[in-house]
PDB file with one MODEL, atoms N, CA, C and O in Angstrom:
MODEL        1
ATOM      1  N   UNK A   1      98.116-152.803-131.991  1.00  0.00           N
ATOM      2  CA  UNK A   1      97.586-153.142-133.293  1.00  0.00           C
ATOM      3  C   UNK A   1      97.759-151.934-134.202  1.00  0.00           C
ATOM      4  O   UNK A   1      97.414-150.817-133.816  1.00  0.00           O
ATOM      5  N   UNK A   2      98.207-152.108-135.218  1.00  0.00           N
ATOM      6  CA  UNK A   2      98.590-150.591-136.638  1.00  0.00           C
ATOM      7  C   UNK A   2      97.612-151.267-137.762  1.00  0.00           C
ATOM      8  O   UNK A   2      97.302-152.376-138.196  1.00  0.00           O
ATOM      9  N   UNK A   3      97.379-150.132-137.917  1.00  0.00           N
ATOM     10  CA  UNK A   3      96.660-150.305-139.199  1.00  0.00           C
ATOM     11  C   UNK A   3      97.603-149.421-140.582  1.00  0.00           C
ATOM     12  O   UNK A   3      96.881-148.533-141.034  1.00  0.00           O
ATOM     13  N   UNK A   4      98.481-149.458-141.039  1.00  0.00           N
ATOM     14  CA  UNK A   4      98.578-148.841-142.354  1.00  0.00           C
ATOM     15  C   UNK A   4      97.847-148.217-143.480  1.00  0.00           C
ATOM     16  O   UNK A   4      97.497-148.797-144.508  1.00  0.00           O
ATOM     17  N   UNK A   5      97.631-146.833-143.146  1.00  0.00           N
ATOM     18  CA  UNK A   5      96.519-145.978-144.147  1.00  0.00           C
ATOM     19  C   UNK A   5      97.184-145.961-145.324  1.00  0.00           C
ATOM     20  O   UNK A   5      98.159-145.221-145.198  1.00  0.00           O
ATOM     21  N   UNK A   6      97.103-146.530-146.651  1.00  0.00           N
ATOM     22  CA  UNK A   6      98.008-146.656-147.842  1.00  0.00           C
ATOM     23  C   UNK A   6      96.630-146.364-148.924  1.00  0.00           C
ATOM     24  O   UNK A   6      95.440-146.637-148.773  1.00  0.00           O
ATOM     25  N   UNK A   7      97.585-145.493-150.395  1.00  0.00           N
ATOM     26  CA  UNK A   7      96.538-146.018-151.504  1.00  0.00           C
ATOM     27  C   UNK A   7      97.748-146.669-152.626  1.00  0.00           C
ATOM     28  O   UNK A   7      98.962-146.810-152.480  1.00  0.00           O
ATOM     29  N   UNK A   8      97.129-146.885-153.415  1.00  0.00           N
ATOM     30  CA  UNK A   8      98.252-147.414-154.573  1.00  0.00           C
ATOM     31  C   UNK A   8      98.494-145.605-155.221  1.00  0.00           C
ATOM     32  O   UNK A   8      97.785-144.599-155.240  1.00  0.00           O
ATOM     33  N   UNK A   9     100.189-146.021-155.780  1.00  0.00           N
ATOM     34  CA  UNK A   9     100.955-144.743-156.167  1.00  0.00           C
ATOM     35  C   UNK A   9     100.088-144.090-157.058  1.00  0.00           C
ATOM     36  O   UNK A   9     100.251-142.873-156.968  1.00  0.00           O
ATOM     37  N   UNK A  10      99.344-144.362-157.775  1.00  0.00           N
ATOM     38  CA  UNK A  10      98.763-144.235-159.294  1.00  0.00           C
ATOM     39  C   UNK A  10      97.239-143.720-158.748  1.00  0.00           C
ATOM     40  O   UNK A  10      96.320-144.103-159.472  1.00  0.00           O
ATOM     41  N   UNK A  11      97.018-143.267-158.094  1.00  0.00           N
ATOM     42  CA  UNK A  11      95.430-142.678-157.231  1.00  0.00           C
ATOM     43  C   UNK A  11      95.691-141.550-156.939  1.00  0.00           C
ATOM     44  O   UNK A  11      96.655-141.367-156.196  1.00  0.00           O
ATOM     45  N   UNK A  12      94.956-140.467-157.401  1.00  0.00           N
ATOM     46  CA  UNK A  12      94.824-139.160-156.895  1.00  0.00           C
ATOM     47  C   UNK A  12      93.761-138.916-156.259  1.00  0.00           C
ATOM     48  O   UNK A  12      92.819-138.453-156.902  1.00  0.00           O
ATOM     49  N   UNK A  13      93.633-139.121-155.039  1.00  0.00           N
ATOM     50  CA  UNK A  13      92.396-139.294-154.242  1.00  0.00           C
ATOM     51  C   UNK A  13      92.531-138.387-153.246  1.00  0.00           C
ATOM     52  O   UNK A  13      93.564-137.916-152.770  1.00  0.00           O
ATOM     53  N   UNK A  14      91.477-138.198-152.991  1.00  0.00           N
ATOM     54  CA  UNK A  14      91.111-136.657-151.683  1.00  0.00           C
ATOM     55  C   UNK A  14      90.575-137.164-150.197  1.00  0.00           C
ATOM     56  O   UNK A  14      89.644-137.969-150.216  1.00  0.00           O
ATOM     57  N   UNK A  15      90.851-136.945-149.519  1.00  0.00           N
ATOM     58  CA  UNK A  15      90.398-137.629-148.123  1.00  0.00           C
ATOM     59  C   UNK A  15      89.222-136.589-147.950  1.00  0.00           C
ATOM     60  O   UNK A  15      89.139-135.362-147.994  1.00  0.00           O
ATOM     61  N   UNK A  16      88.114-137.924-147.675  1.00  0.00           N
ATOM     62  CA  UNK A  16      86.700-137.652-147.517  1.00  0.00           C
ATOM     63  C   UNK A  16      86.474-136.479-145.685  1.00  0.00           C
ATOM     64  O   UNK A  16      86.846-136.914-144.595  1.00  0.00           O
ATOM     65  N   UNK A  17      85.941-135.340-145.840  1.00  0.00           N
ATOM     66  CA  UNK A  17      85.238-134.660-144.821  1.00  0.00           C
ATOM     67  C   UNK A  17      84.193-135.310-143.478  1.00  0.00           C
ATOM     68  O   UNK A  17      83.308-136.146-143.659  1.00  0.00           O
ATOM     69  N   UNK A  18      84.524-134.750-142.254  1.00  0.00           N
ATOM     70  CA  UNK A  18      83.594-135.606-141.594  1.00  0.00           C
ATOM     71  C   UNK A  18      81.775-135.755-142.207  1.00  0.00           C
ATOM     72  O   UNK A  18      80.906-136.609-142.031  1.00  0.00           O
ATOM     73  N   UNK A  19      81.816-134.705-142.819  1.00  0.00           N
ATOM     74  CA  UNK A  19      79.985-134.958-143.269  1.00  0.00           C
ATOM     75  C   UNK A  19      79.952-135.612-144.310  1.00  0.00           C
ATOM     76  O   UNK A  19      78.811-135.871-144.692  1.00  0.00           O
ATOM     77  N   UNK A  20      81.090-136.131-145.167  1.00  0.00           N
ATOM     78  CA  UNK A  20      80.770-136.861-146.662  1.00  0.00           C
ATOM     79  C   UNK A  20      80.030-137.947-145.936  1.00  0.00           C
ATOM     80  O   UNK A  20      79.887-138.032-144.716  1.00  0.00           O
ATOM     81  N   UNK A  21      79.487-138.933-147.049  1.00  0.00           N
ATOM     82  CA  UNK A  21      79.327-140.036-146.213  1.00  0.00           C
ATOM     83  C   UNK A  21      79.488-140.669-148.021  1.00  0.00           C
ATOM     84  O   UNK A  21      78.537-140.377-148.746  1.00  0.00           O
ATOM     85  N   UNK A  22      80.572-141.431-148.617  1.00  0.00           N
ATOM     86  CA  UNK A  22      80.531-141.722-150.015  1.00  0.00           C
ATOM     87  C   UNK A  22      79.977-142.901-149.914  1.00  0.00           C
ATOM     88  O   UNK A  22      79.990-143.407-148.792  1.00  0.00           O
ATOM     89  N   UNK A  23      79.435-143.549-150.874  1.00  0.00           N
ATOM     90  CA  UNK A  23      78.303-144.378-151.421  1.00  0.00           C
ATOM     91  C   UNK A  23      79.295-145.586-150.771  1.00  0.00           C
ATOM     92  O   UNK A  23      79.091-145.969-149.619  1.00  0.00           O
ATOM     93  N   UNK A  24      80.520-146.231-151.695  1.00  0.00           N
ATOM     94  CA  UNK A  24      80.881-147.355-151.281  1.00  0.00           C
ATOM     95  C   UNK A  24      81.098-147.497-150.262  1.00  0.00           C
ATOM     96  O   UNK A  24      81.343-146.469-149.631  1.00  0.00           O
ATOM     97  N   UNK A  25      81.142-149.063-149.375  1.00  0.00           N
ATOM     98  CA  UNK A  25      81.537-149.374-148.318  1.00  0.00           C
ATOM     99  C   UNK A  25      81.919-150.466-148.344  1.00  0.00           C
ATOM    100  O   UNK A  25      81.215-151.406-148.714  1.00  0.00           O
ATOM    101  N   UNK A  26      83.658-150.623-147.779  1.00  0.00           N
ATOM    102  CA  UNK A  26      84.339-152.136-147.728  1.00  0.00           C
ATOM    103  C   UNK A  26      84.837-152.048-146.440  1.00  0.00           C
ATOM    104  O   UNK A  26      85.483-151.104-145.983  1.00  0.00           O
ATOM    105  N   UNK A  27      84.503-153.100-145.852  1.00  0.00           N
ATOM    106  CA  UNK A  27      85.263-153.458-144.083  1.00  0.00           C
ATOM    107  C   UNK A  27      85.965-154.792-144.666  1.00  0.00           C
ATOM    108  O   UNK A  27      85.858-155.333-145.766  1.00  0.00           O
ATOM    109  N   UNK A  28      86.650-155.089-143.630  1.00  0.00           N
ATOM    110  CA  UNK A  28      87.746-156.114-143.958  1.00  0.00           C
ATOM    111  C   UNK A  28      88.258-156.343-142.402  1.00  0.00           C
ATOM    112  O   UNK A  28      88.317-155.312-141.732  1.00  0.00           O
ATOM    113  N   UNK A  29      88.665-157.680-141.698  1.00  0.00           N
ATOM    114  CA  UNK A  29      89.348-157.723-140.696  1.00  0.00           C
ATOM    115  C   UNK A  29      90.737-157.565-140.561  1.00  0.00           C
ATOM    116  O   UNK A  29      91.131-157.684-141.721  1.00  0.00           O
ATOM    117  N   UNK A  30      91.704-157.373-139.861  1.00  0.00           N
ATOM    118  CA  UNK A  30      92.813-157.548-139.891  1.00  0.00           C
ATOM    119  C   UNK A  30      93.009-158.918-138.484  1.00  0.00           C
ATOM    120  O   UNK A  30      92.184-158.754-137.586  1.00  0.00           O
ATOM    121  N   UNK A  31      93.529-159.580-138.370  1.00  0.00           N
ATOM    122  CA  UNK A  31      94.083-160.316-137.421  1.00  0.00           C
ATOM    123  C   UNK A  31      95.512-160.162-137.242  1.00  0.00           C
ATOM    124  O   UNK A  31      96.457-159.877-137.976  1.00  0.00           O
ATOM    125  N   UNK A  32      95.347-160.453-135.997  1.00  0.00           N
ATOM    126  CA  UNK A  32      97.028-159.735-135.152  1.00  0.00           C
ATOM    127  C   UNK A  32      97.386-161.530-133.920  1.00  0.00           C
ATOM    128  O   UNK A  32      96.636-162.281-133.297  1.00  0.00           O
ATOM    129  N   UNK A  33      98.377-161.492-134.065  1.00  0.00           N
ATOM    130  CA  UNK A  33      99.228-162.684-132.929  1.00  0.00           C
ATOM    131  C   UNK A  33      99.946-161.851-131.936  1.00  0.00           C
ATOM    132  O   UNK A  33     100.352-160.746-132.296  1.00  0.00           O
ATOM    133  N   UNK A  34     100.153-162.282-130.673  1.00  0.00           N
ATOM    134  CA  UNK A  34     100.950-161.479-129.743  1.00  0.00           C
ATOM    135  C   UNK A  34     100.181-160.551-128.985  1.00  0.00           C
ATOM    136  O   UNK A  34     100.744-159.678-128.325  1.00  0.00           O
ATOM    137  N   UNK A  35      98.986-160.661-129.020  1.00  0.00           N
ATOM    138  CA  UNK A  35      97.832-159.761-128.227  1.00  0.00           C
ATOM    139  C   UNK A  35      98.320-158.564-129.462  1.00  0.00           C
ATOM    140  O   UNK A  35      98.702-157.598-128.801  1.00  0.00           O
ATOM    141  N   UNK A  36      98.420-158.330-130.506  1.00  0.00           N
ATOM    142  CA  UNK A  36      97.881-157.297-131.419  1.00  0.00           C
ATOM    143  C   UNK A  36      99.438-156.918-131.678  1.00  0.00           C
ATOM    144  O   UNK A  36      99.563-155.969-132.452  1.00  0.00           O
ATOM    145  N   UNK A  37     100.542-157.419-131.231  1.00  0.00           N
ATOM    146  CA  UNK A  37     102.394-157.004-131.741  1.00  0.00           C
ATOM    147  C   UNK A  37     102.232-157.334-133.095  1.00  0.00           C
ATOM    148  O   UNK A  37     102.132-156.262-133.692  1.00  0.00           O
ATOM    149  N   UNK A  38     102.171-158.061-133.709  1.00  0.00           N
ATOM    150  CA  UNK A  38     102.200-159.210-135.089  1.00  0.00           C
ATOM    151  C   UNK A  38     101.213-159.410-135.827  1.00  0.00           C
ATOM    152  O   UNK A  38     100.308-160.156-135.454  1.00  0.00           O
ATOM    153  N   UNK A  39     101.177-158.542-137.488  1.00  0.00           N
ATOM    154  CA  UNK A  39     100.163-158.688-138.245  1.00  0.00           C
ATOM    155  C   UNK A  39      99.952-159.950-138.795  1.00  0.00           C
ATOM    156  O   UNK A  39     100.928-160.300-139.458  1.00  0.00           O
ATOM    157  N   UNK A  40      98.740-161.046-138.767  1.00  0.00           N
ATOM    158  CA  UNK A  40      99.010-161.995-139.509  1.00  0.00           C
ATOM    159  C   UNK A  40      98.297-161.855-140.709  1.00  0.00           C
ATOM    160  O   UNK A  40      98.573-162.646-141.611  1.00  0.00           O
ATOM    161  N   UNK A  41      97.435-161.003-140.897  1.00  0.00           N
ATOM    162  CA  UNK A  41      96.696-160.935-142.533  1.00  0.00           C
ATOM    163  C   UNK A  41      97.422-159.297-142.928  1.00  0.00           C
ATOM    164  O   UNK A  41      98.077-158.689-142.081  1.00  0.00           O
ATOM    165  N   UNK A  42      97.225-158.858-144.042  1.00  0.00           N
ATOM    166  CA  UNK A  42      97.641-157.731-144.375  1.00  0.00           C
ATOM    167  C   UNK A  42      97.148-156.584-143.556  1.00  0.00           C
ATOM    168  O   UNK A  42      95.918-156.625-143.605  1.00  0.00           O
ATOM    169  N   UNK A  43      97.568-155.524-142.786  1.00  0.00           N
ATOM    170  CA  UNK A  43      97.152-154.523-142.214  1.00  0.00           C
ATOM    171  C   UNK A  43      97.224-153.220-142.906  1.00  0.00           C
ATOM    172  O   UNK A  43      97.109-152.266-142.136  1.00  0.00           O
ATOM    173  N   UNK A  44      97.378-152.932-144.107  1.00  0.00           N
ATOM    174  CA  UNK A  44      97.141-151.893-145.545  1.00  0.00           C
ATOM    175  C   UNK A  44      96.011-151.771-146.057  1.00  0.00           C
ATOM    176  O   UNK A  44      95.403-152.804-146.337  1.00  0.00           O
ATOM    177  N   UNK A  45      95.431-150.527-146.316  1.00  0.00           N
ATOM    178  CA  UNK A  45      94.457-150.575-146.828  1.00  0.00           C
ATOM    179  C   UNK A  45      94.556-150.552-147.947  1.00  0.00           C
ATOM    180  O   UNK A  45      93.587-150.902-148.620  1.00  0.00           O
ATOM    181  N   UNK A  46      95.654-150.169-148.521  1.00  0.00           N
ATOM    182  CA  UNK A  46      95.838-150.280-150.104  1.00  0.00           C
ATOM    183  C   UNK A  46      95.340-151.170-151.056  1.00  0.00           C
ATOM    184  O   UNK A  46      95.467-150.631-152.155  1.00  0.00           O
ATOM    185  N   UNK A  47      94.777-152.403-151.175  1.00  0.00           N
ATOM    186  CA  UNK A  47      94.408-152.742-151.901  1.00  0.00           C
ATOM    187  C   UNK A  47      92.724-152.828-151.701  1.00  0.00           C
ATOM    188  O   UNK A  47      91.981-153.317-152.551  1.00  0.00           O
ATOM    189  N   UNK A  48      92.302-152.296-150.501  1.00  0.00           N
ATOM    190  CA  UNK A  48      90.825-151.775-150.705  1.00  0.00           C
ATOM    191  C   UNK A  48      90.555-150.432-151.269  1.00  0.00           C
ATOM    192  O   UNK A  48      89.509-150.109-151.833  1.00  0.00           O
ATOM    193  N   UNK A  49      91.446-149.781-151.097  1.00  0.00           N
ATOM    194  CA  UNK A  49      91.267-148.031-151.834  1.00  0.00           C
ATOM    195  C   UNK A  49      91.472-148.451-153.642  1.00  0.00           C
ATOM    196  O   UNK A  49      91.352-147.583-154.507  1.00  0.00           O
ATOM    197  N   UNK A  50      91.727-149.617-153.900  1.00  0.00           N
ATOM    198  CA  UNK A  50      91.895-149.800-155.987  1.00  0.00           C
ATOM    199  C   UNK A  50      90.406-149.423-155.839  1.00  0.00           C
ATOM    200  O   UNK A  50      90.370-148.205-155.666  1.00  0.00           O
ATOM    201  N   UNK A  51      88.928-150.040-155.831  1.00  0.00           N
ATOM    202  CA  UNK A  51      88.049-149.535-156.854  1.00  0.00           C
ATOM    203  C   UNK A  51      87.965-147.814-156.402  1.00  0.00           C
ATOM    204  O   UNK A  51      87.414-147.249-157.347  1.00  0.00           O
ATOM    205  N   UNK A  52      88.113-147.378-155.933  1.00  0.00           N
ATOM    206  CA  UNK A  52      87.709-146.074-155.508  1.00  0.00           C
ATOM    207  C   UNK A  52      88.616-144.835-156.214  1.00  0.00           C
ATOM    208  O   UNK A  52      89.832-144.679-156.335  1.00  0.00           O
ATOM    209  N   UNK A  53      87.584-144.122-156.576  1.00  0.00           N
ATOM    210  CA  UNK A  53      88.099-142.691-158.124  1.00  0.00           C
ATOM    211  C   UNK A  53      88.427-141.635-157.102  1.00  0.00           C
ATOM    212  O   UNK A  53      89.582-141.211-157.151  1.00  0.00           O
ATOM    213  N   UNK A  54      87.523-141.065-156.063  1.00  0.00           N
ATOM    214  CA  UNK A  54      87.621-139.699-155.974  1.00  0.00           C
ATOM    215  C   UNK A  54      88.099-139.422-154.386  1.00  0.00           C
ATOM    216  O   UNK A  54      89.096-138.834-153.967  1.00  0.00           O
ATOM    217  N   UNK A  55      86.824-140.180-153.551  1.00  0.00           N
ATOM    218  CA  UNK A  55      87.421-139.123-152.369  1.00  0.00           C
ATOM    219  C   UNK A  55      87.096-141.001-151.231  1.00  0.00           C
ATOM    220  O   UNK A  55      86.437-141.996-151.529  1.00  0.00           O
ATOM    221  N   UNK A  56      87.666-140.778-150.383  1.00  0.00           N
ATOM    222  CA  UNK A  56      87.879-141.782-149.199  1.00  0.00           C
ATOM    223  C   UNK A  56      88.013-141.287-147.950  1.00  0.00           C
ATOM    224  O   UNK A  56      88.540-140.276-147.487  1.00  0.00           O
ATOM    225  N   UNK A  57      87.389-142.270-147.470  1.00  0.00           N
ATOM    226  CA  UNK A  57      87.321-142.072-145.760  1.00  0.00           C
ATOM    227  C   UNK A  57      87.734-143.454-145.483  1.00  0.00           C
ATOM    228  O   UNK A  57      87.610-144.460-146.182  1.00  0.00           O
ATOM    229  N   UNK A  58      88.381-143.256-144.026  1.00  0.00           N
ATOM    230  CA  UNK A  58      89.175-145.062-143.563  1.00  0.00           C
ATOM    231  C   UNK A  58      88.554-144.368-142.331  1.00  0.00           C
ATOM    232  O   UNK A  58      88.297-143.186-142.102  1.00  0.00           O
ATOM    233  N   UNK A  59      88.366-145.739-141.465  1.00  0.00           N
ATOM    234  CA  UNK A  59      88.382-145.755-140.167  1.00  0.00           C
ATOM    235  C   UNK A  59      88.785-147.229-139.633  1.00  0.00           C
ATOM    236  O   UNK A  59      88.649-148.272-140.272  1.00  0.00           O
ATOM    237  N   UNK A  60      89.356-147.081-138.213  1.00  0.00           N
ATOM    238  CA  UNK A  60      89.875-148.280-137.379  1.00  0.00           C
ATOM    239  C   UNK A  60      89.205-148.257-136.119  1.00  0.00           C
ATOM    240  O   UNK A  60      89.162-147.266-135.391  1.00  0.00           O
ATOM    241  N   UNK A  61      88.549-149.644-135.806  1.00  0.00           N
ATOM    242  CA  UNK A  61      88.152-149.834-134.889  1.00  0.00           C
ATOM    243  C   UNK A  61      87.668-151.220-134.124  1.00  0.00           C
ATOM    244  O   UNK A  61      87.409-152.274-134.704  1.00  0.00           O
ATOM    245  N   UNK A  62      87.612-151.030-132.940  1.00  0.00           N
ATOM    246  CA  UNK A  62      87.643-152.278-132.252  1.00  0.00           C
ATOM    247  C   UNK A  62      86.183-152.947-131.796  1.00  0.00           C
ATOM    248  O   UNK A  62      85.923-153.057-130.598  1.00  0.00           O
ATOM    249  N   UNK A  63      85.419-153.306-132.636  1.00  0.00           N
ATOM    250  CA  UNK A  63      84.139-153.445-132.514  1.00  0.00           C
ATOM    251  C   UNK A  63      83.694-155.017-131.530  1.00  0.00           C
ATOM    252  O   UNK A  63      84.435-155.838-130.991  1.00  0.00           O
ATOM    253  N   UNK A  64      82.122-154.938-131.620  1.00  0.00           N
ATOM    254  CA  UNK A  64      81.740-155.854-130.254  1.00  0.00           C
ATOM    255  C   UNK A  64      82.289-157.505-130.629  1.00  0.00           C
ATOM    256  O   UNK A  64      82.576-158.355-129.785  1.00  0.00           O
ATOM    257  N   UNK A  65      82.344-157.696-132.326  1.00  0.00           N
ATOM    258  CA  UNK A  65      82.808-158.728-132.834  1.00  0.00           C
ATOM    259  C   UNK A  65      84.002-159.082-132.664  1.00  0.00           C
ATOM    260  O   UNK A  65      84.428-160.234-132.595  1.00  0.00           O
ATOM    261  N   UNK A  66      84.703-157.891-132.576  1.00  0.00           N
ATOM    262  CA  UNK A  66      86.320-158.215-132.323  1.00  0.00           C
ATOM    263  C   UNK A  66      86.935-158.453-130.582  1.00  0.00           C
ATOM    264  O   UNK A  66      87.995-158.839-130.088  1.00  0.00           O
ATOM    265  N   UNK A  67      85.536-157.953-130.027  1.00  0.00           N
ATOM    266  CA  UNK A  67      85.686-158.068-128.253  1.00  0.00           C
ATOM    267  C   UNK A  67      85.398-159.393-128.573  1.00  0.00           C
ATOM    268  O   UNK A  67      86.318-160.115-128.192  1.00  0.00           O
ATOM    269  N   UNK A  68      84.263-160.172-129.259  1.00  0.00           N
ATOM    270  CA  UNK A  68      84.508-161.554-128.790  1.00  0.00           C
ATOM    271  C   UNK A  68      85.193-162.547-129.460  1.00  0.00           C
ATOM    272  O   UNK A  68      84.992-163.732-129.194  1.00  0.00           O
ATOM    273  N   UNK A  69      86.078-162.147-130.405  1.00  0.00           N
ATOM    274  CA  UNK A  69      86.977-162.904-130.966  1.00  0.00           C
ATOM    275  C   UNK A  69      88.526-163.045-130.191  1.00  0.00           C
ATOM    276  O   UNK A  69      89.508-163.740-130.448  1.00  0.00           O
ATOM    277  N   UNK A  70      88.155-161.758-128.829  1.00  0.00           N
ATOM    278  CA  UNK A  70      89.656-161.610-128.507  1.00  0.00           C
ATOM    279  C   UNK A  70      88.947-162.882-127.184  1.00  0.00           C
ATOM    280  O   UNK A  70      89.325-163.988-126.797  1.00  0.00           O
ATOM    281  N   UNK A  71      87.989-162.141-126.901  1.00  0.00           N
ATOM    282  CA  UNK A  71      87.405-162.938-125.614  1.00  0.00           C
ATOM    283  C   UNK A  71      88.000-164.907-126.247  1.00  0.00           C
ATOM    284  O   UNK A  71      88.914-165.477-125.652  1.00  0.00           O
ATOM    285  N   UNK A  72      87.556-165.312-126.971  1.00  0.00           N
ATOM    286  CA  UNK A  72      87.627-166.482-127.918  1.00  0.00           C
ATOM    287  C   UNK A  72      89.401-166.828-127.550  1.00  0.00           C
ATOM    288  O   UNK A  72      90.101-167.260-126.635  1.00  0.00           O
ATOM    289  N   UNK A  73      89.493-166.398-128.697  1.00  0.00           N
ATOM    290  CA  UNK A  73      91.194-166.439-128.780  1.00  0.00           C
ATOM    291  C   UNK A  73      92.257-166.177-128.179  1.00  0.00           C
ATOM    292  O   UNK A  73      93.409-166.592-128.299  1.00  0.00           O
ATOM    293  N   UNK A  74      91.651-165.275-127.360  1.00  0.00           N
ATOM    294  CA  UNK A  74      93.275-164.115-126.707  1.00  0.00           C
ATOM    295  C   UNK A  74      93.763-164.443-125.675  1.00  0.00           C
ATOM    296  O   UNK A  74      94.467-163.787-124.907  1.00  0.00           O
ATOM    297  N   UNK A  75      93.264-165.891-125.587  1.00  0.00           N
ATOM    298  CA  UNK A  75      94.260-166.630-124.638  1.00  0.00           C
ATOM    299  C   UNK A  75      95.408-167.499-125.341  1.00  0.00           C
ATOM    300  O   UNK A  75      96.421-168.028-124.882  1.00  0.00           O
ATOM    301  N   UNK A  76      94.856-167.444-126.645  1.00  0.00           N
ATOM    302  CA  UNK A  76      96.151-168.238-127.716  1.00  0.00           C
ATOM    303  C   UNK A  76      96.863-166.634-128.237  1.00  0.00           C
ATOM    304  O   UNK A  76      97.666-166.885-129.136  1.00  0.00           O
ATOM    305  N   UNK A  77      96.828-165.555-128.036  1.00  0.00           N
ATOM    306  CA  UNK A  77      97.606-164.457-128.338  1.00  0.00           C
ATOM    307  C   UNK A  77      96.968-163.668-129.570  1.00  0.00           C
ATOM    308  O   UNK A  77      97.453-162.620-129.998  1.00  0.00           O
ATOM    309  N   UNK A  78      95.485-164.465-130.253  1.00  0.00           N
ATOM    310  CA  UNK A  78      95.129-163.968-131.599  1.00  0.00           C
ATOM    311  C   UNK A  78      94.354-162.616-130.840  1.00  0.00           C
ATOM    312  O   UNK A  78      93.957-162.460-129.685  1.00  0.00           O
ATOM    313  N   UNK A  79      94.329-161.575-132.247  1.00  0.00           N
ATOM    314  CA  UNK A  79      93.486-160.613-131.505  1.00  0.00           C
ATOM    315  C   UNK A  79      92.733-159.813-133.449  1.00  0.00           C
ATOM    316  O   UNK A  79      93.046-160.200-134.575  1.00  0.00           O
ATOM    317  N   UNK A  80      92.271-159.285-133.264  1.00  0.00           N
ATOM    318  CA  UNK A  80      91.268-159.037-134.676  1.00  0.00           C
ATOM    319  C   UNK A  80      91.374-157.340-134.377  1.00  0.00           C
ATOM    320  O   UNK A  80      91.935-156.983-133.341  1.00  0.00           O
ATOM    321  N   UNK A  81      90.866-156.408-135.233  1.00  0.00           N
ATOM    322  CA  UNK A  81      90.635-154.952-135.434  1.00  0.00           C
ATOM    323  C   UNK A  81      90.186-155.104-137.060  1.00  0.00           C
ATOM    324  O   UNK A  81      90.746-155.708-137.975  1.00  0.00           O
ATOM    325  N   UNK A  82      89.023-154.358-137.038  1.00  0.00           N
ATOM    326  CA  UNK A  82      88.079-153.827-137.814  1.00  0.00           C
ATOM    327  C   UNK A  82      88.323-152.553-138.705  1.00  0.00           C
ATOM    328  O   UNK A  82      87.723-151.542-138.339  1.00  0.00           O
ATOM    329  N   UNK A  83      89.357-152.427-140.156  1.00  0.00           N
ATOM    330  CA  UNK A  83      88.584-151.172-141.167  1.00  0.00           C
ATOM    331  C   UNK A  83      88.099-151.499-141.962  1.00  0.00           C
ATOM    332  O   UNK A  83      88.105-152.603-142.508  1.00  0.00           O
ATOM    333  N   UNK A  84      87.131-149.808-142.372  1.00  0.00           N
ATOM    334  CA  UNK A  84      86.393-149.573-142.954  1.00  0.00           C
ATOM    335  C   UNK A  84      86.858-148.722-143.902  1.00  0.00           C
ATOM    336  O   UNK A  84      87.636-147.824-143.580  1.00  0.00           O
ATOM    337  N   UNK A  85      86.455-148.887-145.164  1.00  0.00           N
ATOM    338  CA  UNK A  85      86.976-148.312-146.286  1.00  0.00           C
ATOM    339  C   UNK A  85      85.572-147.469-146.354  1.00  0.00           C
ATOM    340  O   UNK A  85      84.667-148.061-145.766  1.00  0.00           O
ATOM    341  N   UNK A  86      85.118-145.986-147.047  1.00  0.00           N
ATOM    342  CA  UNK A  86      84.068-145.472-148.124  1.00  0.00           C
ATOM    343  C   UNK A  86      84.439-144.738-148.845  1.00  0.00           C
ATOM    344  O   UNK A  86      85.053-143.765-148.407  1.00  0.00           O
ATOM    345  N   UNK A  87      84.268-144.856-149.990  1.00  0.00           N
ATOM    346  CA  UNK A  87      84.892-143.921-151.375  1.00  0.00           C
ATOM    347  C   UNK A  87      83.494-143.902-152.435  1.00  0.00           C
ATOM    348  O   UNK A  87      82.472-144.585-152.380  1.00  0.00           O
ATOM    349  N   UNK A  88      83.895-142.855-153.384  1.00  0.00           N
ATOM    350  CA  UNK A  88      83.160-142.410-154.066  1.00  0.00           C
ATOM    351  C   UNK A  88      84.188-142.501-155.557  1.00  0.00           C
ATOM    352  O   UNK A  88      83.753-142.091-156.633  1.00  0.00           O
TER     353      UNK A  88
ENDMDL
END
């Protein structure tokens, strides 16, 4: 499963420190076919980093929701992963 760390060209943005913790917060799923080979929704974060001015933090991860969506599905090949957008 990839996640693509992207911002749009036109953002001069600073990648957030492990102690920031910036105000906004956007999660978003990605879904994957092929046990996680094949993106089927967008895997970019780029169009969650538009409202955000100054500084950002991303993270990727495989949370208890996405264990039971694979548990669910991942006998039809679907599989899910979890980012998190926070910007200031």
């Amino acid at each position: 499963m990839t996640i693509v760390y992207e911002a749009p060209t036109d953002k001069n943005l600073k990648i957030a420190t492990q102690v920031d913790e910036p105000p906004v917060k956007m999660k978003k799923k990605v879904w994957y076919a092929l046990w996680g080979l094949v993106p089927i929704s967008s895997n970019s974060t780029a169009e969650m980093v538009g409202p955000c001015k100054e500084v950002v933090k991303a993270r990727s991860y495989y949370g208890i929701d996405d264990y039971f969506i694979s548990c669910l599905l991942g006998s039809c090949s679907i599989m899910t992963m979890s980012v998190e957008i926070q910007c200031k």
